[in-house]
C-alpha positions in Angstrom: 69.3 -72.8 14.3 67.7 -73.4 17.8 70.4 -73.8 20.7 71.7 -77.2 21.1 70.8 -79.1 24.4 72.1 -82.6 25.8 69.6 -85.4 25.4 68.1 -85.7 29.0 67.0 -81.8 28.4 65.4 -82.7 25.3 63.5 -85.4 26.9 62.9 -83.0 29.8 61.3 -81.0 27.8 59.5 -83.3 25.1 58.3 -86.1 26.8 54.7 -85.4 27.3 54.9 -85.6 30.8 55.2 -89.7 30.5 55.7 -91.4 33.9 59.3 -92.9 35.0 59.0 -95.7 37.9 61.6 -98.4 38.7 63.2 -99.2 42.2 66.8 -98.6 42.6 67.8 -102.4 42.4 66.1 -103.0 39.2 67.8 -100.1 37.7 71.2 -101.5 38.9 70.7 -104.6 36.9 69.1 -103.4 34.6 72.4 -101.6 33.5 74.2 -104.3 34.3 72.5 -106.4 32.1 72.4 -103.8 29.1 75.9 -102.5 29.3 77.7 -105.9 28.8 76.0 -108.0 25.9 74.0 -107.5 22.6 70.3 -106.8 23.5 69.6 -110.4 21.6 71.1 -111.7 24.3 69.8 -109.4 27.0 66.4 -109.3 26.4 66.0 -112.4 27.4 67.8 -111.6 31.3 65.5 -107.8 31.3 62.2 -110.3 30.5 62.8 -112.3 33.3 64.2 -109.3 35.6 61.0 -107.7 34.8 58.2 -110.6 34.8 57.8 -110.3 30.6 56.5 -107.0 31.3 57.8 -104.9 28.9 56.0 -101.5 30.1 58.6 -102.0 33.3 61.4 -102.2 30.9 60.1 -99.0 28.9 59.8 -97.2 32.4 63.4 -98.1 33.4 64.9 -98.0 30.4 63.2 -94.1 30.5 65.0 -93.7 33.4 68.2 -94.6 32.7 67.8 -92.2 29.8 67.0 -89.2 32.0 70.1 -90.3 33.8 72.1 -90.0 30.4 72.9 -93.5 31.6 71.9 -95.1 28.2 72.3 -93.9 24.9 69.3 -92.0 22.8 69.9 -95.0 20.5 69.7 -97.8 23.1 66.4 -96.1 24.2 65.2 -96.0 21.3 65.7 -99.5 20.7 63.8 -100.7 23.6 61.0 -98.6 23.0 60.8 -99.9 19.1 61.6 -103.5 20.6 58.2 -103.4 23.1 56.5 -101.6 19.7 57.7 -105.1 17.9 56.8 -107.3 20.5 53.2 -106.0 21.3 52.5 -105.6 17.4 54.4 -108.1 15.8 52.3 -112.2 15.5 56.3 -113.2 15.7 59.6 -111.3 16.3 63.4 -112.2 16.7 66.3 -110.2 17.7 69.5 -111.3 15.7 73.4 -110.9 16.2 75.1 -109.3 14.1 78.9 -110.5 15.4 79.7 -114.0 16.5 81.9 -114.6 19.6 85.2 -113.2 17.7 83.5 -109.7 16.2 82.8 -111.1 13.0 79.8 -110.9 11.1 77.7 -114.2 11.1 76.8 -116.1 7.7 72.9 -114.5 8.8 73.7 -111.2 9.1 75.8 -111.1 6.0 73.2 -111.9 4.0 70.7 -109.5 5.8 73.4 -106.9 4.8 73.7 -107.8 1.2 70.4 -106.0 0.6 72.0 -103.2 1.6 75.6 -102.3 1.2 78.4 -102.7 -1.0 81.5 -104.5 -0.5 83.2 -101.3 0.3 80.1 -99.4 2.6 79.8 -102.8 4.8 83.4 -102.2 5.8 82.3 -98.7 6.7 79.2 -99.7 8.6 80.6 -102.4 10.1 83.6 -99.9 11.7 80.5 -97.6 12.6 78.7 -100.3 14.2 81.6 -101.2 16.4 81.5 -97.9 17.8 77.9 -98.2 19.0 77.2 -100.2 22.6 77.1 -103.6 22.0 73.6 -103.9 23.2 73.3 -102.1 19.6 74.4 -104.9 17.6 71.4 -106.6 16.0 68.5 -106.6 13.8 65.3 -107.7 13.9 62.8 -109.9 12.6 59.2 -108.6 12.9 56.1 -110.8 11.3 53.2 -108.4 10.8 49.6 -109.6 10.0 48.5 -107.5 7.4 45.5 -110.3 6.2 42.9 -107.2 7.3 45.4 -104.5 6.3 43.8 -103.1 2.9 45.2 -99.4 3.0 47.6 -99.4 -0.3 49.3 -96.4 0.9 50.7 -98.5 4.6 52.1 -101.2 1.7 53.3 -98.4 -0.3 55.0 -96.9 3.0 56.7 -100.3 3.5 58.1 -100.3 -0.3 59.3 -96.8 0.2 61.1 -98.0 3.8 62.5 -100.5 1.5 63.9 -98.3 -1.1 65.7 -96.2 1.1 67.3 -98.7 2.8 65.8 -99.2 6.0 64.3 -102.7 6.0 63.9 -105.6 3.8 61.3 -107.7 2.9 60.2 -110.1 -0.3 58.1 -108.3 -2.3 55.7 -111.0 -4.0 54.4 -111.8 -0.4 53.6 -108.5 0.5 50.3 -108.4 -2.1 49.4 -112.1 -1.5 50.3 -113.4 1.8 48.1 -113.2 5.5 51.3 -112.5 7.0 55.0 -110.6 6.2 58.3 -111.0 7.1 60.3 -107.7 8.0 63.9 -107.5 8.8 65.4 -104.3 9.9 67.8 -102.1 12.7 68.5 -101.6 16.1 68.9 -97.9 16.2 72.5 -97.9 16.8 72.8 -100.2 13.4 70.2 -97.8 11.6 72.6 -95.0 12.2 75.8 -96.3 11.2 73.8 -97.7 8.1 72.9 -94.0 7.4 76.7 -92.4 8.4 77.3 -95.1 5.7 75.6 -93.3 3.1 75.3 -89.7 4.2 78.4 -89.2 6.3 78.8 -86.0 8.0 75.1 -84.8 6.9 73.3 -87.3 8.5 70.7 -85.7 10.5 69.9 -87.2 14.3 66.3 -89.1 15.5 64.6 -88.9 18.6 62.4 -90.9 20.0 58.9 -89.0 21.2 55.9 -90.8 22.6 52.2 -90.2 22.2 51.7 -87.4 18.8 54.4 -85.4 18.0 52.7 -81.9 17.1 54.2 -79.9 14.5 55.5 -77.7 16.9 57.7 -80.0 18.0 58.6 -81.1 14.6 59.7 -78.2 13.4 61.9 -77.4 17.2 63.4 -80.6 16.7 64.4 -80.0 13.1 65.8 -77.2 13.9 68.6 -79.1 15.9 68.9 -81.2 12.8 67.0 -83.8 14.6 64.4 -85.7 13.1 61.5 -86.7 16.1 60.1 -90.2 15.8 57.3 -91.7 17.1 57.3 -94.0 19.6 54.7 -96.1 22.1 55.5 -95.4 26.0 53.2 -97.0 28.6 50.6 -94.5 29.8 50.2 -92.3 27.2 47.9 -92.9 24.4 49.5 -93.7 21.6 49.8 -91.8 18.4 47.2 -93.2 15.4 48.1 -91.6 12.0 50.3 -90.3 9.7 49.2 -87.9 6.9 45.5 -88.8 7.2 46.4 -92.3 7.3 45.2 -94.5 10.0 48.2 -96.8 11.4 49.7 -98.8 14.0 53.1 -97.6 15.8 55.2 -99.8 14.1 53.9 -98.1 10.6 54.2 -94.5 12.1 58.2 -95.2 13.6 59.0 -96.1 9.8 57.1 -92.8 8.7 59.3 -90.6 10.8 62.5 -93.2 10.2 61.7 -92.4 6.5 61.8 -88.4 7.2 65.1 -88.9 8.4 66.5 -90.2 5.8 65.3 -88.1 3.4 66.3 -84.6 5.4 70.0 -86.5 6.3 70.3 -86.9 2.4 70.2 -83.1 1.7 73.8 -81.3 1.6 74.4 -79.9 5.1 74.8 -76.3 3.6 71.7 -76.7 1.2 69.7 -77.9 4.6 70.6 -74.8 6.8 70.5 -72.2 4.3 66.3 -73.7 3.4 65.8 -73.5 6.9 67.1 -69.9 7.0 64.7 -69.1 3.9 61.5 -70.4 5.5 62.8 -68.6 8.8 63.0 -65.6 7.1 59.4 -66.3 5.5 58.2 -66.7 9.0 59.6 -63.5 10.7 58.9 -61.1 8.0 55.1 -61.9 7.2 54.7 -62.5 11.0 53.2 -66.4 10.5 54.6 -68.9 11.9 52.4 -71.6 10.0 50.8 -72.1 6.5 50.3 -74.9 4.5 53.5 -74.0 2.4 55.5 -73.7 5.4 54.7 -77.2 6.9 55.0 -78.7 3.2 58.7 -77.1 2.9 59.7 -77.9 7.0 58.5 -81.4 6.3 61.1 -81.8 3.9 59.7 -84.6 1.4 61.8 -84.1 -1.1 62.9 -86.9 -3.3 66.0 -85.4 -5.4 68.5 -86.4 -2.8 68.6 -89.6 -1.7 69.6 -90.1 -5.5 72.3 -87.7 -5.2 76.1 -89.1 -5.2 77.7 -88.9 -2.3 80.7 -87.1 -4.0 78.8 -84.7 -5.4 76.7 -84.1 -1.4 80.1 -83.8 -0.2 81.2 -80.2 -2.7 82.1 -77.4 -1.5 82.1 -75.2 -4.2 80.9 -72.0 -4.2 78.6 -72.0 -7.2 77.6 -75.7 -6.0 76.2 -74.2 -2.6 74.1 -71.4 -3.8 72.7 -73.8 -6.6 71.7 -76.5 -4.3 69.8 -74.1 -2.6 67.7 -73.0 -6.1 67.2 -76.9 -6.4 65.4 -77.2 -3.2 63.2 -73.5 -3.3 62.0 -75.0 -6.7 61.0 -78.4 -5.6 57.5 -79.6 -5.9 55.1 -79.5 -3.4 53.0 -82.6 -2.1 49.7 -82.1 -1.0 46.1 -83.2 -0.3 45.0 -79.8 -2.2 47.3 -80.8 -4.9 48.1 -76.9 -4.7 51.1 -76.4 -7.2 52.9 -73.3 -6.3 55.5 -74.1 -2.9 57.0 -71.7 -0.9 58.8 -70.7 -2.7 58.2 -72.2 -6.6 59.7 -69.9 -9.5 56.2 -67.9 -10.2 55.5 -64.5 -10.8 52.1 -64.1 -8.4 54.2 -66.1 -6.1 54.7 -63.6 -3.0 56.5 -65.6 -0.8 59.0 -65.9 -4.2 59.5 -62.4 -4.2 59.9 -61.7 -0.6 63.0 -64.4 -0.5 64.4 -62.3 -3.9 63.7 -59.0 -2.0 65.5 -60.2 1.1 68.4 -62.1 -1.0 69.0 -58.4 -2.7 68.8 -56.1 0.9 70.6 -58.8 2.6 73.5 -60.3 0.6 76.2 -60.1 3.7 74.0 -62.3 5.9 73.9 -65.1 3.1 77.4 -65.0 2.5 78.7 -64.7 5.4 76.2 -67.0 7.5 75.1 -69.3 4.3 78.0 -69.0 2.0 74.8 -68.2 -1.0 76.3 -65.2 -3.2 73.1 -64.5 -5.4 75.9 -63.2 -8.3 76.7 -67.1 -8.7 73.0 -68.2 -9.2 72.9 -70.0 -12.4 72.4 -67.7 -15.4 69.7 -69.6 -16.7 67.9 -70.1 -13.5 64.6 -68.1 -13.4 65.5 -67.2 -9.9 68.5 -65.3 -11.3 65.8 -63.6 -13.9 63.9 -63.1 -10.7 66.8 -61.7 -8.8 67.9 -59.4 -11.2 64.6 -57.6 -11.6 64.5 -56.9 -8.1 68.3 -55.7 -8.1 67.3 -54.0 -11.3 64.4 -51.8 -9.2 66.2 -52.3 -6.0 66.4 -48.0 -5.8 62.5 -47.8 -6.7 62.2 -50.2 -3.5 63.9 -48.4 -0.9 61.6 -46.5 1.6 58.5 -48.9 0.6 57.6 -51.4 3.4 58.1 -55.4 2.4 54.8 -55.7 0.7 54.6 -52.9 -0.6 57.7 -53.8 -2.1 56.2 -56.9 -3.2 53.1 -55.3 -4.9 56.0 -52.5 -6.8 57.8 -55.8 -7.8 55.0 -57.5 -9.3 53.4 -54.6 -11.3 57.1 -53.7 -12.8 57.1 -57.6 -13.5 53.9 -58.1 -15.0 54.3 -53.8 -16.3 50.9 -53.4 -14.7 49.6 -50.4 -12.9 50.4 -50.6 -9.2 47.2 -51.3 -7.1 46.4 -49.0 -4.5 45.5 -50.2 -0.5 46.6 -51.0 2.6 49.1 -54.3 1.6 49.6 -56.6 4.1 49.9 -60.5 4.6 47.1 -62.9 4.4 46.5 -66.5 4.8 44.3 -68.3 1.7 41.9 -69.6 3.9 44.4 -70.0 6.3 46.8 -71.9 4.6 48.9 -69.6 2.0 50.6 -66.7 2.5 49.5 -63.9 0.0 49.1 -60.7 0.0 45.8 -58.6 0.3 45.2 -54.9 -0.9 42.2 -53.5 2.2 41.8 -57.2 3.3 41.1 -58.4 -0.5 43.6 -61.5 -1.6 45.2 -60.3 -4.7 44.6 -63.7 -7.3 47.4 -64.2 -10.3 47.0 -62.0 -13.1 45.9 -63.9 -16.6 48.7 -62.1 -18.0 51.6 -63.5 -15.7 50.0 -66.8 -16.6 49.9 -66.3 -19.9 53.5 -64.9 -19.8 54.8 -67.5 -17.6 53.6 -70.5 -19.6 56.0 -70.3 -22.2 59.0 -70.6 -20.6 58.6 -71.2 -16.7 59.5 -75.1 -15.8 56.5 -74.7 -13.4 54.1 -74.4 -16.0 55.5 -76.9 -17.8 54.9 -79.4 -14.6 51.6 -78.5 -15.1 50.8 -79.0 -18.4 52.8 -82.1 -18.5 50.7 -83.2 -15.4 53.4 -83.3 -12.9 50.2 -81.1 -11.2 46.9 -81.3 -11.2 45.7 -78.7 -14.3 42.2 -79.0 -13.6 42.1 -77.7 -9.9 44.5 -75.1 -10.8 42.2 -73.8 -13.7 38.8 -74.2 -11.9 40.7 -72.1 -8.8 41.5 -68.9 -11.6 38.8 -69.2 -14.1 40.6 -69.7 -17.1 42.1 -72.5 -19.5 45.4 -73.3 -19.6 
């Protein structure tokens, strides 16, 4: 993991060089107006401080964060709140306590959608913790009457599954306008601490495009980076491909978070390690595999009980980490085999079951993952046995040449001869290449594979796309 630094270093360093200007007095009330009240209340007092500009309020509110003066929360509140106001036809910033710290009749039926009888005692206790300029939620009407992309409407039904806003969905198809209720971002963490508890991952709010640089830095703090507008700097336009507004592209990276705070703690950092290693041994930093894995859109875990995220067992730990090497990839080339999927011509596989053989001390000792507790029926444990098996045959032999050895014992082919050495597939994933020639899967380790690999039977069961996959090797499945 990368080393931890205090929030006004982070935004040091990640700000994209975004411009900080208030005078001293309205920095003074501005605190003294932000410190004291719910921001429903507030907001009111900071528009009038600041003429209804709210680029001044973004600026001061910037640097009271610099100052570690406000919370990362309470600035990321403000900068979603000017994101609602600029964007929104209609918005509304709603209590959550009355005068005596108890929920209002509204906001218990804004929580309903969300929690249990027993989590809103939870969050509630959570929530009290936060500033109480943290203690709303919003309402947001969005005019989506020239909004014809499927996939930002899809977007808003996925922020709704997880939890994150709430909306009736009948109007969403029919209606000019929507209606969209959601957190501060001091309620939007104690709604996730709710569900995730200790492995709830952290946000951070970056303006302009976050690069995937900076994704993956910020990741590796167990931080999630979300886009934000600042006054300034231009602001970021898509998501995926997808052309969007900020509000859209704030419940993209929201989304992200959720979905990486729902993955064990244990099962997060020893993935990391795995692409790590990927990255340091084949000496690329990027593919197309890497960015897929590092983005972390995996959907087995938000479904995941939160006694069984909270074991601790040793046989628990290392099979987590099997669950999420074999999970499918997403993308535009609707390429099937990850990172790491259970493959035979996958290299990237083997290097992982070449370094989990050499290097069982630093996973157990750094990862708790003891490869002799894989699950027997695991095709990783078939995987890692073979290489253990051969494990003499490998020593002296550079990585990939290790990796071609492995793969010819495998698929009981002759070893090629050349010069092995990584390659990017047209510079997206990492195989490797005898003289500078890509070496494509075998027919046979298809054909052998097919039978009994659950990656084959994604395939064929159309979990992947077939046709691509067949066109790509030249032959029928």
């Amino acid at each position: 993991m990368h080393e931890k630094l205090d929030n006004s270093t982070l935004f040091s360093q990640f700000s994209h060089g975004l411009k900080i200007e208030t005078s001293p007095e309205q920095y003074d009330a501005f605190m003294a107006i932000i410190s004291n009240q719910a921001l429903s209340v507030s907001l009111v007092q900071l528009m009038r401080l600041f003429d209804n500009d709210v680029d001044k309020i973004a600026r001061c509110a910037a640097y009271a964060f610099s100052k570690s003066s406000i919370t990362t929360e309470q600035f990321s509140s403000l900068l979603e709140l000017r994101t609602i106001i600029k964007e929104g036809t209609f918005y509304e910033c709603i209590d959550f306590f009355d005068e005596n710290q108890k929920l209002t009749p509204k906001s218990q039926r804004f929580l309903a959608n969300f929690l249990s009888k027993d989590e809103l005692e939870v969050f509630v206790d959570l929530l009290k913790s936060k500033p109480s300029s943290e203690h709303y939620f919003y309402s947001i009407t969005l005019d989506i009457s020239a909004q014809n992309n499927q996939r930002l409407k899809q977007l808003l039904k996925f922020a709704r599954f997880h939890r994150l806003i709430h909306f009736e969905d009948e109007k969403l198809d029919i209606a000019n306008n929507i209606v969209i209720n959601g957190f501060s971002a001091g309620a939007r963490d104690a709604l996730l601490k709710t569900f995730y508890g200790e492995h709830t991952k952290e946000e951070f709010p970056l303006p302009g495009t976050i690069s995937i640089n900076e994704i993956d830095a910020f990741v590796h703090r167990r931080i999630r980076p979300m886009a934000v507008s600042y006054p300034g700097i231009a602001n970021p336009s898509s998501f995926h491909g997808i052309e969007a507004s900020v509000y859209y592209l704030t419940l993209h990276d929201q989304i992200h978070r959720v979905l990486m705070s729902s993955i064990p703690n244990h099962t997060f950092y020893s993935f990391l390690h795995a692409i790590d290693v990927v990255r340091k041994l084949t000496g690329m930093q990027w593919s197309k595999e890497i960015w897929h894995s590092l983005d972390m859109d995996f959907i087995r875990y938000p479904h995941m009980s939160k006694e069984e995220r909270d074991k601790k067992s040793p046989e628990f730990i290392c099979n987590e980490l099997l669950q999420i090497l074999s999970q499918g990839i997403s993308s535009e080339e609707n390429r099937a085999i990850g990172l790491f999927t259970p493959f035979g011509s996958n290299d990237t596989m083997w290097l992982l079951m070449i370094h989990f053989c050499f290097n069982r001390e630093e996973w157990k000792n750094q990862f708790s993952i003891d490869p002799a507790l894989f699950n027997p029926k695991s095709e990783y444990m078939d995987y890692y046995r073979f290489v253990l098996k051969h494990q003499g045959e490998l020593i002296g032999k550079t990585l990939t040449e290790q990796i071609v050895y492995i793969k010819s014992a495998w698929l009981q082919q002759p070893i090629p001869q050349g010069k092995a050495e990584f390659k990017k597939d047209s510079e997206r994933f990492i195989q490797i290449a005898l003289d500078g020639e890509l070496m494509p899967p075998l027919k046979k380790d298809v054909l052998k594979q097919r039978s009994s690999s659950s990656f084959f039977k994604n395939v064929v069961s159309g979990n992947y796309i077939k046709d691509q996959f067949e066109e790509k090797y030249s032959f029928k499945l």
